[in-house]
Each structure stands twice: as structure tokens, then as C-alpha cells.
PDB file of N, CA, C and O in Angstrom:
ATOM      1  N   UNK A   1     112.541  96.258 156.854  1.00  0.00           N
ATOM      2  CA  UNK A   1     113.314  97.459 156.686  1.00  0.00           C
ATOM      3  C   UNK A   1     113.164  98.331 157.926  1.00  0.00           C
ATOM      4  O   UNK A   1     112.040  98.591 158.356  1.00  0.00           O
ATOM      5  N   UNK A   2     114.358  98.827 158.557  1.00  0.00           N
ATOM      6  CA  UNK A   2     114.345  99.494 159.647  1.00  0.00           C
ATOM      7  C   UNK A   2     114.427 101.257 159.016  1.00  0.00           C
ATOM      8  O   UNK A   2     114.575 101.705 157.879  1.00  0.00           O
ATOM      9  N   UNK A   3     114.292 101.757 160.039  1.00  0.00           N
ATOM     10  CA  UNK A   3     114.689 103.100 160.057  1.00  0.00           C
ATOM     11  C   UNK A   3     113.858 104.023 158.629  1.00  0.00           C
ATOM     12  O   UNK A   3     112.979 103.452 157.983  1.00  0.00           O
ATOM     13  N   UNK A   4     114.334 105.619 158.262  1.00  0.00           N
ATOM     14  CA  UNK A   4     113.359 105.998 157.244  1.00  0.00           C
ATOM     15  C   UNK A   4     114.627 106.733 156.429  1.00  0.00           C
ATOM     16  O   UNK A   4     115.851 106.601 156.431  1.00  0.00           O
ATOM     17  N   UNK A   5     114.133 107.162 156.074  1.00  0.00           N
ATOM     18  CA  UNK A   5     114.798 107.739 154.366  1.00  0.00           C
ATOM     19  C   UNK A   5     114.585 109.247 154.332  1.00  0.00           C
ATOM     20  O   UNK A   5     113.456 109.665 154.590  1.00  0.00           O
ATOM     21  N   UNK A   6     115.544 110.088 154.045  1.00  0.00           N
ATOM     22  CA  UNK A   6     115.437 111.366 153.884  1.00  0.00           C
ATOM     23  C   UNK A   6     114.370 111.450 152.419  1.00  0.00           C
ATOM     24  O   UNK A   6     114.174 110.449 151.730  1.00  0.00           O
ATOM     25  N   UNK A   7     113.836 112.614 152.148  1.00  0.00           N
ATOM     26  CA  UNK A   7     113.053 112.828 151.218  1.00  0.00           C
ATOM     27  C   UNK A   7     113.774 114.321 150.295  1.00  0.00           C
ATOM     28  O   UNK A   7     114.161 115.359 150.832  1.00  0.00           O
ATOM     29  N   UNK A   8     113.782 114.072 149.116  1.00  0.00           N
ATOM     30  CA  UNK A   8     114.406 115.083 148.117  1.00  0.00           C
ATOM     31  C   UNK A   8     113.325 115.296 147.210  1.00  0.00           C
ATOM     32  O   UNK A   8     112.814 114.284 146.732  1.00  0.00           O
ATOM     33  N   UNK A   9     112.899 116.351 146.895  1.00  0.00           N
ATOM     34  CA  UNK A   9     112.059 116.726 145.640  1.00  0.00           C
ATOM     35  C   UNK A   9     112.587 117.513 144.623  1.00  0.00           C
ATOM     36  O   UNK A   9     112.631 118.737 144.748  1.00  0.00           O
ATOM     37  N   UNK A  10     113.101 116.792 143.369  1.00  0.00           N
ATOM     38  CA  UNK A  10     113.449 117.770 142.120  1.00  0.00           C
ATOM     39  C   UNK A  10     112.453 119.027 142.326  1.00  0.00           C
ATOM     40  O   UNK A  10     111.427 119.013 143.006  1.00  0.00           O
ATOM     41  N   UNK A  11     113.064 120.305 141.467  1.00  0.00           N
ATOM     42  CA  UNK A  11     112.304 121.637 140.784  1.00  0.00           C
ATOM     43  C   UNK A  11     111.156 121.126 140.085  1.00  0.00           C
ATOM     44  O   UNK A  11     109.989 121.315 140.429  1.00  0.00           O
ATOM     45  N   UNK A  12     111.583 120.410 138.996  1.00  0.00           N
ATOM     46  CA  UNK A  12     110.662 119.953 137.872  1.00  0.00           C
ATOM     47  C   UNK A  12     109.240 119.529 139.078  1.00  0.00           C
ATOM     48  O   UNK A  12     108.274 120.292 139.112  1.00  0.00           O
ATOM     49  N   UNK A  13     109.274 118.342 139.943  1.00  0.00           N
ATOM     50  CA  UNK A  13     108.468 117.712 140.347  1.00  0.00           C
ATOM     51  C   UNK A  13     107.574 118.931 141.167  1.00  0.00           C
ATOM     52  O   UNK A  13     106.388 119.209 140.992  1.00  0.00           O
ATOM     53  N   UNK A  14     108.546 119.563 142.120  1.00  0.00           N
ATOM     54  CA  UNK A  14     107.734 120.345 142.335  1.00  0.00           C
ATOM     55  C   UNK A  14     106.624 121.464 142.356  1.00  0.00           C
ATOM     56  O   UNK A  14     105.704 121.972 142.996  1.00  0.00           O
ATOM     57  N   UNK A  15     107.628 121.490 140.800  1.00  0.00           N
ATOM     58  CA  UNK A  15     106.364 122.657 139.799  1.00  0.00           C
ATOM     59  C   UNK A  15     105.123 122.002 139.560  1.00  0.00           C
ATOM     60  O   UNK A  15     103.999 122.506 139.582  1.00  0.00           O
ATOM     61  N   UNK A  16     105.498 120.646 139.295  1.00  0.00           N
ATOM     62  CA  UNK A  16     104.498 119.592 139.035  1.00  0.00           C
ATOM     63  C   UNK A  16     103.047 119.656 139.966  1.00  0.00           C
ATOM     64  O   UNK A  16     101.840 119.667 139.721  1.00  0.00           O
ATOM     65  N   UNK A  17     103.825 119.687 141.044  1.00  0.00           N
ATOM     66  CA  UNK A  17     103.317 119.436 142.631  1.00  0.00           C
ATOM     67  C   UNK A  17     102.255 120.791 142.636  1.00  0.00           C
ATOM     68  O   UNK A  17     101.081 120.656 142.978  1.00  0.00           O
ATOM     69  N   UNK A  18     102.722 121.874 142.287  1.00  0.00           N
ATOM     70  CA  UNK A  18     102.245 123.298 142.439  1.00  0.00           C
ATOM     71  C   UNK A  18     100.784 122.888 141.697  1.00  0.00           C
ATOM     72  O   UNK A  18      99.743 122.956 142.351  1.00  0.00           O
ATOM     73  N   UNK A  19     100.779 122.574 140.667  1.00  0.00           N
ATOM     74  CA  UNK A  19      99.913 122.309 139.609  1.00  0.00           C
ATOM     75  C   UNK A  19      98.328 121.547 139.408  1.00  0.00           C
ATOM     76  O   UNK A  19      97.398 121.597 138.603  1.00  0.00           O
ATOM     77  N   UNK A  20      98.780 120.617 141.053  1.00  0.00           N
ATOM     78  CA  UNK A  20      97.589 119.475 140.705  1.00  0.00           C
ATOM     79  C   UNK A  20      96.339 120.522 141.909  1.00  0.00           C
ATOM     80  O   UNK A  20      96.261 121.258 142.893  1.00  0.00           O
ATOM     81  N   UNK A  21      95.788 119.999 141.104  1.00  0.00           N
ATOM     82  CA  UNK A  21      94.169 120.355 141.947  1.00  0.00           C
ATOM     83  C   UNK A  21      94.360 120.262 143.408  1.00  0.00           C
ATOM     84  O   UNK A  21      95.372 119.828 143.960  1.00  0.00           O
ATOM     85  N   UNK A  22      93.351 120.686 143.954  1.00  0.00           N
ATOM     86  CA  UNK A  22      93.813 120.573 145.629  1.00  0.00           C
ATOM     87  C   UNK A  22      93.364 119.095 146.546  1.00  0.00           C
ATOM     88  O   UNK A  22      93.899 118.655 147.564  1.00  0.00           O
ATOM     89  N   UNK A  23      92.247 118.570 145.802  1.00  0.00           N
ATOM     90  CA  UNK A  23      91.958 117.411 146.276  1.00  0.00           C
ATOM     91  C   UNK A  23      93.376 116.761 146.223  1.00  0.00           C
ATOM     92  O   UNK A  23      94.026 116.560 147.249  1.00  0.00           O
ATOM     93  N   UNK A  24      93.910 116.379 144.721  1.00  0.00           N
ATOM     94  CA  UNK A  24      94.554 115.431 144.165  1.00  0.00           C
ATOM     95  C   UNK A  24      95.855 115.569 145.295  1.00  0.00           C
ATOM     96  O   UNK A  24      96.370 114.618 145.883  1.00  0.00           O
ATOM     97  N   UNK A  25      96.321 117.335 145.459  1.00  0.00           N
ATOM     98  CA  UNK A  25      97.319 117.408 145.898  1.00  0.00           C
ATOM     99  C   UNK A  25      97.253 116.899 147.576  1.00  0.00           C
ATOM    100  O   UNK A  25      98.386 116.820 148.050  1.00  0.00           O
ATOM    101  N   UNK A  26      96.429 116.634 148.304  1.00  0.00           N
ATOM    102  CA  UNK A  26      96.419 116.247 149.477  1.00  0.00           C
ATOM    103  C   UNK A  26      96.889 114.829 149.289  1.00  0.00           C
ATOM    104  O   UNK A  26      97.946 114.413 149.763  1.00  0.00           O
ATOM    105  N   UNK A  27      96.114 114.160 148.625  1.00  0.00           N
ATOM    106  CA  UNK A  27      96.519 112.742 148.417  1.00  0.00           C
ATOM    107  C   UNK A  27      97.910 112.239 147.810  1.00  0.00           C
ATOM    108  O   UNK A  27      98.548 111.309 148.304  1.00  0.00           O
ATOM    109  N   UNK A  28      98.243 112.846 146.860  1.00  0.00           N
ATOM    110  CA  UNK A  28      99.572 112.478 146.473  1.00  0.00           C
ATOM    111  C   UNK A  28     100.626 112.951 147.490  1.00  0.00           C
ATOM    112  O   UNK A  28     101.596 112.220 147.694  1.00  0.00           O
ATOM    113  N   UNK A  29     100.516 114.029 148.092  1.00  0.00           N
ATOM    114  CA  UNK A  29     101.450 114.775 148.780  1.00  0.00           C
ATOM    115  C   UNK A  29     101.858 113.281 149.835  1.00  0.00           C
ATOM    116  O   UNK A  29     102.885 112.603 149.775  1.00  0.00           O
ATOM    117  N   UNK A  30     100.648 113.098 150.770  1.00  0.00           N
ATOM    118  CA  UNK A  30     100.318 111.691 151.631  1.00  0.00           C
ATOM    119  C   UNK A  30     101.213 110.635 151.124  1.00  0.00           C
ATOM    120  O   UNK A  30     101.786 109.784 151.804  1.00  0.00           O
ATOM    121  N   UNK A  31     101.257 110.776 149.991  1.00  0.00           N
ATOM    122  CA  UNK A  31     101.723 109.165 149.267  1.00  0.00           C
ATOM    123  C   UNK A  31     103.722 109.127 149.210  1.00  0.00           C
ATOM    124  O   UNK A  31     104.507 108.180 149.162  1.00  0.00           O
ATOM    125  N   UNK A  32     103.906 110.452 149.240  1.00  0.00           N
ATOM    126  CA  UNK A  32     105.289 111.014 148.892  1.00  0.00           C
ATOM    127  C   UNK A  32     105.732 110.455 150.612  1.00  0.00           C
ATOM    128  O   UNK A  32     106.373 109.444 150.899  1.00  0.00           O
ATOM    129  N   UNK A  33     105.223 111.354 151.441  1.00  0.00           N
ATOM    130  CA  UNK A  33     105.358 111.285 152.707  1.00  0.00           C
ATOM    131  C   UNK A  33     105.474 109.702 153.580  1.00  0.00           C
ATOM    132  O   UNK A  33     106.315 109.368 154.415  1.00  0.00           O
ATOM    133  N   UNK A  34     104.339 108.941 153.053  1.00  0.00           N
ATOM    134  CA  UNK A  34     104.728 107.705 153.565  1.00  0.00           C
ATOM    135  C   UNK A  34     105.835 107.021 152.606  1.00  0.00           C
ATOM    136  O   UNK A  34     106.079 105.845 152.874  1.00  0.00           O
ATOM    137  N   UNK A  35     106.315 107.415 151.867  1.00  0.00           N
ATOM    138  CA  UNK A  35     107.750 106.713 150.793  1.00  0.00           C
ATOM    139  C   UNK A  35     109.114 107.080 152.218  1.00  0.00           C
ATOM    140  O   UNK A  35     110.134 106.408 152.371  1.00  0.00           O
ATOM    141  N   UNK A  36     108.772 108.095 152.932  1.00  0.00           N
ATOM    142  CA  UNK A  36     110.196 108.386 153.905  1.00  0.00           C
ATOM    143  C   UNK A  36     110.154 106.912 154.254  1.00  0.00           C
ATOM    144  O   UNK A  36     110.976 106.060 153.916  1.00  0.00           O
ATOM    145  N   UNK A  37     108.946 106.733 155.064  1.00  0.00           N
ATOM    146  CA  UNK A  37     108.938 105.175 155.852  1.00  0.00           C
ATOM    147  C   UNK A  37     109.272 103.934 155.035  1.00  0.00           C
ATOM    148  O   UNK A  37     110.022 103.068 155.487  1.00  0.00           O
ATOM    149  N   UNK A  38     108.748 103.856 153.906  1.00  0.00           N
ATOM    150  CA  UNK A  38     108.365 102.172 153.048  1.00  0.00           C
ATOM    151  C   UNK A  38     108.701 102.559 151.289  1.00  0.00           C
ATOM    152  O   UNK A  38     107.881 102.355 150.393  1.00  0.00           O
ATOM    153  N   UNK A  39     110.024 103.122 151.093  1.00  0.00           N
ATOM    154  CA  UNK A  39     109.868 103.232 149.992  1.00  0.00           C
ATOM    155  C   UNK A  39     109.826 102.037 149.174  1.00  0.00           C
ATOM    156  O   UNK A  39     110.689 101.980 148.298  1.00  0.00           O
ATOM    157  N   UNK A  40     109.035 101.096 149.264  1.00  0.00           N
ATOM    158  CA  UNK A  40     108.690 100.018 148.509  1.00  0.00           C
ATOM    159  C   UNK A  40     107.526  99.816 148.256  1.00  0.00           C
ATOM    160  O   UNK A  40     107.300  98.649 147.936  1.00  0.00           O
ATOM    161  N   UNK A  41     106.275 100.791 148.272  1.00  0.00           N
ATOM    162  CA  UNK A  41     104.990 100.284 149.586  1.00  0.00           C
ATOM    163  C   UNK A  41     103.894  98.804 148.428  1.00  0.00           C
ATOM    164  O   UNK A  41     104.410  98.079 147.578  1.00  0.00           O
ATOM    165  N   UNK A  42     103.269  98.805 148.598  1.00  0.00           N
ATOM    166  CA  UNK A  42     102.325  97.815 147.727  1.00  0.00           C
ATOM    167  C   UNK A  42     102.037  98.192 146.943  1.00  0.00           C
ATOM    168  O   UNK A  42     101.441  99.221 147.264  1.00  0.00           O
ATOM    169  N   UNK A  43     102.020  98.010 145.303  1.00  0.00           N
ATOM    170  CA  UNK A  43     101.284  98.330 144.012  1.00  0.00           C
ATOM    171  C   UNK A  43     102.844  99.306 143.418  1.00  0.00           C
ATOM    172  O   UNK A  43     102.704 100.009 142.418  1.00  0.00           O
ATOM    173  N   UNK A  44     104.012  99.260 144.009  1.00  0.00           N
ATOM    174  CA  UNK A  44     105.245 100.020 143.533  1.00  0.00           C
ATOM    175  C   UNK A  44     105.684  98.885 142.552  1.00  0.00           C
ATOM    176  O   UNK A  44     105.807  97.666 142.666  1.00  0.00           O
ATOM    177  N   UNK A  45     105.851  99.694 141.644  1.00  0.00           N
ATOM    178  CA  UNK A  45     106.787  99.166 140.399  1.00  0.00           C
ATOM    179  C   UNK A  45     108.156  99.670 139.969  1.00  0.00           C
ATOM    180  O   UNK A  45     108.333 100.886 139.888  1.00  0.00           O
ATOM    181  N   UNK A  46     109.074  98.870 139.706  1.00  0.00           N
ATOM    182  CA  UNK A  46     110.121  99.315 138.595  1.00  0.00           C
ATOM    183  C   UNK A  46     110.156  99.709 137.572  1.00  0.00           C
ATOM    184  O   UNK A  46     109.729  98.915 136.734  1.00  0.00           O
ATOM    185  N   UNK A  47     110.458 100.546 137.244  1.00  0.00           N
ATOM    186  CA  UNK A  47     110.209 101.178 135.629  1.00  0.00           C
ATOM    187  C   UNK A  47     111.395 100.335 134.813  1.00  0.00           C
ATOM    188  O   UNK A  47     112.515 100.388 135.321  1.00  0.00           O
ATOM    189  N   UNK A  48     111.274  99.742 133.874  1.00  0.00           N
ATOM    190  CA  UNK A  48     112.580  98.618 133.186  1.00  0.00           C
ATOM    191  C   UNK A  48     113.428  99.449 132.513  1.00  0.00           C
ATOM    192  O   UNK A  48     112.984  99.966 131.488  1.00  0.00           O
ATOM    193  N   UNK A  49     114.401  99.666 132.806  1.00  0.00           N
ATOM    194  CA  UNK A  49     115.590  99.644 131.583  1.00  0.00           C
ATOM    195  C   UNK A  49     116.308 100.935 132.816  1.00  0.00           C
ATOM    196  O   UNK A  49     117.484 101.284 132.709  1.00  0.00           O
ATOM    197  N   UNK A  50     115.514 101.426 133.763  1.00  0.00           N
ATOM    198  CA  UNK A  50     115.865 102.646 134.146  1.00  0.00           C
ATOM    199  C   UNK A  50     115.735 102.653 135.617  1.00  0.00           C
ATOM    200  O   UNK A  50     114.719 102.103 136.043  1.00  0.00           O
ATOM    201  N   UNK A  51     116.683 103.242 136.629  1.00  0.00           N
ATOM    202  CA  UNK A  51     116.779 103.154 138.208  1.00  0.00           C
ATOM    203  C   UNK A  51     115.363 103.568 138.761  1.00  0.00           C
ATOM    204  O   UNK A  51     115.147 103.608 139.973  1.00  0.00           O
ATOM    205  N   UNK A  52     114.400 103.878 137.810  1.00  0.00           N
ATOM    206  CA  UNK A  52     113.257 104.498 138.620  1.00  0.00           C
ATOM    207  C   UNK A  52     112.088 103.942 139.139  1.00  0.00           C
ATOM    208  O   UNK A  52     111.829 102.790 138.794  1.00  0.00           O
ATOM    209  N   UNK A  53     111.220 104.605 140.004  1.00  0.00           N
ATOM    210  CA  UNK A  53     110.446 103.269 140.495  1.00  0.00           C
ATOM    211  C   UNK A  53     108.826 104.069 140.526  1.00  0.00           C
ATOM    212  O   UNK A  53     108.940 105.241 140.887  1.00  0.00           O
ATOM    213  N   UNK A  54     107.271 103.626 140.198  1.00  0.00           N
ATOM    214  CA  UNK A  54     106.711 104.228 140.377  1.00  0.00           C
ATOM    215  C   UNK A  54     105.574 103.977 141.204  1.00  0.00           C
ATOM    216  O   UNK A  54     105.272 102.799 141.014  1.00  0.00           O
ATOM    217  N   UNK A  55     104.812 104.486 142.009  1.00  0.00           N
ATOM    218  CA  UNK A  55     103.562 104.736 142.708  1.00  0.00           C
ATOM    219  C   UNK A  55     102.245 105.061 141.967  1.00  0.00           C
ATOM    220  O   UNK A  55     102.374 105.926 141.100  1.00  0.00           O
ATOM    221  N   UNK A  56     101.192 104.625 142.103  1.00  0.00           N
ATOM    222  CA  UNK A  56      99.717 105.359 141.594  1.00  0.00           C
ATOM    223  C   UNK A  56      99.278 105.678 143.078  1.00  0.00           C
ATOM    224  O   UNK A  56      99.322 105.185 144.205  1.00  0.00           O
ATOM    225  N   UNK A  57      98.634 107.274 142.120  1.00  0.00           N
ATOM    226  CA  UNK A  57      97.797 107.652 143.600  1.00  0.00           C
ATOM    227  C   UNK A  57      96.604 108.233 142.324  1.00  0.00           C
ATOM    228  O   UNK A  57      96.859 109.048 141.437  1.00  0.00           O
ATOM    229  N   UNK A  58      95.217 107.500 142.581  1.00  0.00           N
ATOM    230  CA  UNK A  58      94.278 107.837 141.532  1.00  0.00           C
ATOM    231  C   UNK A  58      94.789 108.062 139.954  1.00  0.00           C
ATOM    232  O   UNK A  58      95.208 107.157 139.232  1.00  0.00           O
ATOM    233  N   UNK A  59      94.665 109.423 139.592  1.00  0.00           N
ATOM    234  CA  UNK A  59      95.029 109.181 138.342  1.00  0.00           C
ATOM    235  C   UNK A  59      96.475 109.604 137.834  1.00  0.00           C
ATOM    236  O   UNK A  59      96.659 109.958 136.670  1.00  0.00           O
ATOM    237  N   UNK A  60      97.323 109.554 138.626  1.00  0.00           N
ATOM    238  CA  UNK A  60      98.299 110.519 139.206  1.00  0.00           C
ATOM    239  C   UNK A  60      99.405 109.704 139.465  1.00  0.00           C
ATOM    240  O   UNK A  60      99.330 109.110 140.541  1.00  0.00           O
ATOM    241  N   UNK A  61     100.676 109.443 138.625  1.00  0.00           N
ATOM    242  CA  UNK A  61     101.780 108.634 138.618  1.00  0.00           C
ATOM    243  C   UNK A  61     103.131 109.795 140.076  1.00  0.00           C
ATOM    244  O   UNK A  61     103.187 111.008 140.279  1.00  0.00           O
ATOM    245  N   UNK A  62     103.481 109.282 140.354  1.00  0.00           N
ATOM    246  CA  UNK A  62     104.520 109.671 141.538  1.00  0.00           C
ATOM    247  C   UNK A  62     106.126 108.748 140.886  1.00  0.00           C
ATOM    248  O   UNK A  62     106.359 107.574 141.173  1.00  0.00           O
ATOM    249  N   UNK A  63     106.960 109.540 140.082  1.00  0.00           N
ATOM    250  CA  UNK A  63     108.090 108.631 139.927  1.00  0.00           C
ATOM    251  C   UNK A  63     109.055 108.975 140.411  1.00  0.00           C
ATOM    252  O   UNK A  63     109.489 110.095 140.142  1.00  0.00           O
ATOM    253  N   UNK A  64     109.874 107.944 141.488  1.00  0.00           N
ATOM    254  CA  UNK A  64     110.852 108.468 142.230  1.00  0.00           C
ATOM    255  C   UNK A  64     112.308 107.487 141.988  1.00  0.00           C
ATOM    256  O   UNK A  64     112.307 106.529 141.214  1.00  0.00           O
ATOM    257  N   UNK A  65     113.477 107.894 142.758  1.00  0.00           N
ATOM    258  CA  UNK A  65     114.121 107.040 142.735  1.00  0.00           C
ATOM    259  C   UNK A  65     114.688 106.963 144.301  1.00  0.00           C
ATOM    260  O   UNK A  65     114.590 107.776 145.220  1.00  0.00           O
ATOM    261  N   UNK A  66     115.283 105.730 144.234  1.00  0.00           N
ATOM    262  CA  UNK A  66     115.387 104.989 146.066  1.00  0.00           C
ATOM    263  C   UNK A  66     117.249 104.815 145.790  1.00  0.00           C
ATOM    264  O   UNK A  66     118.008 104.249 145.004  1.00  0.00           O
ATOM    265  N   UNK A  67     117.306 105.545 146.782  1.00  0.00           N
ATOM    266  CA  UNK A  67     118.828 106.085 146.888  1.00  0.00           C
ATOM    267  C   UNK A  67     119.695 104.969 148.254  1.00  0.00           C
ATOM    268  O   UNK A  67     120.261 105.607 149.142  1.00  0.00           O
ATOM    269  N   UNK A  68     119.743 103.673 148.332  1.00  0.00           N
ATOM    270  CA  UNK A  68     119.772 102.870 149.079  1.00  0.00           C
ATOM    271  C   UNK A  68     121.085 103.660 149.942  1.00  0.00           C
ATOM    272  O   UNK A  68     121.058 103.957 151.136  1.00  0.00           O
ATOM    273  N   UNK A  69     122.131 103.883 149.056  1.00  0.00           N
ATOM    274  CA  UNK A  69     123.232 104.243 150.064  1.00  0.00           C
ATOM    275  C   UNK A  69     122.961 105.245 150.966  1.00  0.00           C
ATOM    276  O   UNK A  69     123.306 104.858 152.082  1.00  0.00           O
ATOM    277  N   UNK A  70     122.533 106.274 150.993  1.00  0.00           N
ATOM    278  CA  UNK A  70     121.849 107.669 151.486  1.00  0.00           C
ATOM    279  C   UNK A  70     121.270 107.788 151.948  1.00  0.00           C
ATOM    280  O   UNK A  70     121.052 108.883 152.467  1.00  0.00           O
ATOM    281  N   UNK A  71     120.196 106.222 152.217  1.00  0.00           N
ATOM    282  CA  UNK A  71     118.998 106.258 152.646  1.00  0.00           C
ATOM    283  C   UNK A  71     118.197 107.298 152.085  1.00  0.00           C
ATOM    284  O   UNK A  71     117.504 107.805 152.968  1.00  0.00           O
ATOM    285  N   UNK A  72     117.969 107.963 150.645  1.00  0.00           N
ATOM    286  CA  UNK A  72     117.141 108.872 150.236  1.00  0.00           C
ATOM    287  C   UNK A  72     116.384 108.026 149.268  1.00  0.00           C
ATOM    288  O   UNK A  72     116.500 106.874 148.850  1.00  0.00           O
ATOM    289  N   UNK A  73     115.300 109.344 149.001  1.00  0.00           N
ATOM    290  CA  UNK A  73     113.715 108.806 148.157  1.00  0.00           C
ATOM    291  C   UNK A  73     113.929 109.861 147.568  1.00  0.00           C
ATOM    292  O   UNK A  73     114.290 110.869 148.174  1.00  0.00           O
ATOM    293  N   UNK A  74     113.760 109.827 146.376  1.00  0.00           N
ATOM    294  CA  UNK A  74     114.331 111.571 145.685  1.00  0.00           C
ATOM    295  C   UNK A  74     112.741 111.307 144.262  1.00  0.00           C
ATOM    296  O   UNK A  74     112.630 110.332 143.518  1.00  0.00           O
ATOM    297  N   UNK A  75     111.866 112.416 144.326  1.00  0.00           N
ATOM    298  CA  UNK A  75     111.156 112.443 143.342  1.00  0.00           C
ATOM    299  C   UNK A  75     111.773 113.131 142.367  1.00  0.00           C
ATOM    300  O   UNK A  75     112.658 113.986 142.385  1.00  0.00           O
ATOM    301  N   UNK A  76     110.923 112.418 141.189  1.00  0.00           N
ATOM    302  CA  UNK A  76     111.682 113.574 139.768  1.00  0.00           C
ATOM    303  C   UNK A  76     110.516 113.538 139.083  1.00  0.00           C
ATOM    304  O   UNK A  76     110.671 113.977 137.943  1.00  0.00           O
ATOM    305  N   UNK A  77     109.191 113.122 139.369  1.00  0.00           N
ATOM    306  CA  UNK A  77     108.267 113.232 138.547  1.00  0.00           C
ATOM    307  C   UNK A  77     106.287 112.880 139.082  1.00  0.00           C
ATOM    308  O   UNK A  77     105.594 111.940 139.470  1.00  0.00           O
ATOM    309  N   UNK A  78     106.167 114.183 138.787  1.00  0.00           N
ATOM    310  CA  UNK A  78     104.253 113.691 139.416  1.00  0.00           C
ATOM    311  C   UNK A  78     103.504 114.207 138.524  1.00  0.00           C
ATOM    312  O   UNK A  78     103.341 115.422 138.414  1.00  0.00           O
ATOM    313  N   UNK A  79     102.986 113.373 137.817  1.00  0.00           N
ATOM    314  CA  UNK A  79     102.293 113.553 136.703  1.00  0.00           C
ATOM    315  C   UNK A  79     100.691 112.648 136.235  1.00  0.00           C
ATOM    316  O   UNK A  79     100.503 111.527 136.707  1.00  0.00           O
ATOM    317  N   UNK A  80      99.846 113.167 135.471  1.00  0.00           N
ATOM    318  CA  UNK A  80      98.869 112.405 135.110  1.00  0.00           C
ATOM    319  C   UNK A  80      99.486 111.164 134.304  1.00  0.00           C
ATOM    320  O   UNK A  80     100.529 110.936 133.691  1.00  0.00           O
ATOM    321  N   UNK A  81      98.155 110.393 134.661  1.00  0.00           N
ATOM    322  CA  UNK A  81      99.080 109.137 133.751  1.00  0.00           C
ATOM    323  C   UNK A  81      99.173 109.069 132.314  1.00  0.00           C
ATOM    324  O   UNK A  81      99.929 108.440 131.574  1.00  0.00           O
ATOM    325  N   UNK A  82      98.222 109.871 132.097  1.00  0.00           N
ATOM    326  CA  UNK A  82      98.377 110.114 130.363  1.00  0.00           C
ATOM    327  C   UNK A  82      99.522 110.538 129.693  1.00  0.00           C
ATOM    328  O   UNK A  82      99.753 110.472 128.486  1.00  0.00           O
ATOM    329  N   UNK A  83     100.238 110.994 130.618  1.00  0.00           N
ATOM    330  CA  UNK A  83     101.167 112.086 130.865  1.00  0.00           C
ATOM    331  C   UNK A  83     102.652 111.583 130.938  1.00  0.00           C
ATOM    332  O   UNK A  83     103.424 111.836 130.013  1.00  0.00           O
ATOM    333  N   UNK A  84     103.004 110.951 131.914  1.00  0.00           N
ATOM    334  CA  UNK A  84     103.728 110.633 132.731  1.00  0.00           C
ATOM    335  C   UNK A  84     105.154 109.564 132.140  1.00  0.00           C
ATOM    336  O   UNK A  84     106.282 109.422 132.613  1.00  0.00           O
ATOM    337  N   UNK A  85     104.555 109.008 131.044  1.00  0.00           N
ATOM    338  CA  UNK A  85     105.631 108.657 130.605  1.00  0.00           C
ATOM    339  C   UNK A  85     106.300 109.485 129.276  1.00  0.00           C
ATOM    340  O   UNK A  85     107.448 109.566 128.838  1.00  0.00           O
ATOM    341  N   UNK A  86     105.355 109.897 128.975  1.00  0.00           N
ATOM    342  CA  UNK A  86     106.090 110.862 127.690  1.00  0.00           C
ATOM    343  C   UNK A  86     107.559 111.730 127.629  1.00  0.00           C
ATOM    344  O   UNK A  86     108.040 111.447 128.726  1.00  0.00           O
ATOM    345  N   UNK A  87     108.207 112.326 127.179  1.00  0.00           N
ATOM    346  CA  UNK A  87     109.192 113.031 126.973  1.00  0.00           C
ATOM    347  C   UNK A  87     109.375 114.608 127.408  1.00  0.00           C
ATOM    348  O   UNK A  87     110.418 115.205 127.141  1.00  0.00           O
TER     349      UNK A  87
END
């Protein structure tokens, strides 16, 4: 894969973002940031039934979606994992 990907962050995610501890938030923030370059990176999954795709960073789910035409990475969700799939 050549070239990088614009980066979009939903409201929701970002409130999200506001929220996590400061350790956590250095690291996840990191994890968002290298998605411009490799939004595929190692340990990424598809979420089934649905366009979305997700990342672990510790305990801490990152769910985004990969906007191929646009070249965008658009988050809509950073959440604990306890968390993260619920409603």
C-alpha cells in the first residue's frame, strides 16, 4: 500500500478520547496516528456483519472505518473492552 489516508474523528469518539486516563491516552492516540499510514496494521480485525474494523491498544478497543475511495480512516469509537461492543 502506497501513500496515507486522511484521518477523521467522530464527536462521540472524541469525547471518548477526552475521557481515557493519560497514560492510556498517549498510547491509543499513537495507535490512531499510525492507522493514517497502515490502516490494516497487525492484530486488525473486521467486525462481521458491519463495514467496521477494530484495533487493541491494552485494554482499549479503537473502532474505525477505512474509507478506500477517500483514502480516509474515520474513527467512531474508543472504548474499554468491556465496553466497546455494547449499545
Amino acid at each position: 500500500m502506497t501513500g496515507s489516508y486522511s484521518l477523521r474523528i467522530r464527536k462521540s469518539a472524541e469525547k471518548e478520547l477526552r475521557m481515557l486516563p493519560e497514560k492510556d491516552l498517549k498510547r491509543v492516540a499513537s495507535r490512531i496516528v499510525d492507522l493514517v499510514v497502515n490502516p490494516r496494521p497487525a492484530g486488525y480485525r473486521e467486525l462481521s456483519g458491519q463495514d467496521l474494523c477494530r484495533i487493541r491498544q491494552g485494554n482499549y478497543r479503537i473502532v474505525y472505518v477505512i474509507d478506500e475511495v477517500h483514502r480516509r480512516v474515520e474513527i467512531a469509537k474508543v472504548r474499554h473492552r468491556k465496553d466497546v461492543y455494547r449499545t
